[in-house]
C-alpha positions in Angstrom: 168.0 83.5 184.0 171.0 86.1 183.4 173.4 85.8 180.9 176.2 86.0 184.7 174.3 83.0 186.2 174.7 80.8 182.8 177.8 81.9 182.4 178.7 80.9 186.3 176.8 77.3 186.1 178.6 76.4 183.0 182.0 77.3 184.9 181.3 75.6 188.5 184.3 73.1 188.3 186.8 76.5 187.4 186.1 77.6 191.1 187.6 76.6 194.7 185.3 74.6 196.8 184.9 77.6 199.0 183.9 79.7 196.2 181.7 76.7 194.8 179.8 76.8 198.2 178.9 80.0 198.4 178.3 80.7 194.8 175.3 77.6 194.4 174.2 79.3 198.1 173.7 82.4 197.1 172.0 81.6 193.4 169.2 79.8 194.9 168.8 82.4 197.9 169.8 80.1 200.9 171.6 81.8 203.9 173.9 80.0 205.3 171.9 78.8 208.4 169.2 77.5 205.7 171.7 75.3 204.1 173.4 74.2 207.0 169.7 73.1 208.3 169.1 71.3 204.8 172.9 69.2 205.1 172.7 68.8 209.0 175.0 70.8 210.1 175.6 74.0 211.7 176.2 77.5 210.1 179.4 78.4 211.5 180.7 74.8 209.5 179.6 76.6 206.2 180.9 79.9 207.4 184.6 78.3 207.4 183.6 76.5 204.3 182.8 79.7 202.0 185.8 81.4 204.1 188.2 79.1 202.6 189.2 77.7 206.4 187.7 74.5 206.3 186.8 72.3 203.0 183.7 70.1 203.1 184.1 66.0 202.6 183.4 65.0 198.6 180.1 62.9 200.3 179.4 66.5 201.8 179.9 68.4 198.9 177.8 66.6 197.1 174.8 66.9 199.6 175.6 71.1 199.3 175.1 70.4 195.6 171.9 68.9 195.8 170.6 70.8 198.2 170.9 73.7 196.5 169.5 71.8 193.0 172.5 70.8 191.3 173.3 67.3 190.6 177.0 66.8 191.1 179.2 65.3 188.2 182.2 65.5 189.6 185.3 63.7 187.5 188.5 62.8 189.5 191.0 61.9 187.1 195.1 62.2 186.4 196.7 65.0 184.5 198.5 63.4 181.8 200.4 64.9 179.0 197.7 64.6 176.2 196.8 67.6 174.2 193.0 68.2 173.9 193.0 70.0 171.2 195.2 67.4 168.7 192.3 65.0 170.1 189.7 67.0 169.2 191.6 68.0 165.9 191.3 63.4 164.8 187.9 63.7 165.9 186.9 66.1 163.7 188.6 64.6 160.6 186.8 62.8 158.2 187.5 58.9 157.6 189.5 59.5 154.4 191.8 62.5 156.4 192.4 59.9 159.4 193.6 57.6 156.9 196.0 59.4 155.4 197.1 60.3 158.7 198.0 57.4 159.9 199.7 56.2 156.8 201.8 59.6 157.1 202.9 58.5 160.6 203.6 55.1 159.3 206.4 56.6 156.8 207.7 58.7 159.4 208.2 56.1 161.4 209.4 54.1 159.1 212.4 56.4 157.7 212.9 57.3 161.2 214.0 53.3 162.1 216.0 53.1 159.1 217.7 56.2 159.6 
């Protein structure tokens, strides 16, 4: 395994579906007719697929994905507004730091009501 493909698998969800389609394809050596045959469909539908002119159901996605031997994980969920990294930053504190965090928020909040 190549540095390239590791690097690709770990960024799969980065990529458009059409991109996605014919990147798993190609890594496992499947021509388009191949895969088409393994999903039940016909090669011109992943033709339009890879081309960007057409985009698979999610159910039919998934069925690419396997096919070509991934499982698919895939996570629908809403953009909100909170900031990864000042969640990552409270995971990473220790008990003791957490608490002293939260008490510093609580006197901030607190002068901030009486002001």
């Amino acid at each position: 395994m190549t540095v390239r493909s590791v690097r690709r698998r770990n960024n799969l969800g980065l990529q458009s579906v059409a991109e996605l389609v014919r990147d798993v394809r190609r890594e496992v050596g499947l021509s388009q007719a191949a895969l088409a045959a393994a999903i039940g469909t016909k090669q011109s539908v992943v033709s339009r697929w890879e081309a960007g002119a057409d985009t698979p159901r999610v159910d039919t996605l998934v069925r690419i994905l396997r096919a070509c031997g991934y499982e698919a994980d895939l996570a629908l969920r809403r953009h909100d507004d909170v900031d990864r990294a000042q969640i990552r930053e409270q995971l990473a504190m220790s008990p003791r730091d957490r608490l002293r965090s939260v008490e510093n928020v609580s006197r901030m909040k607190a002068v901030a009501q009486r002001a």
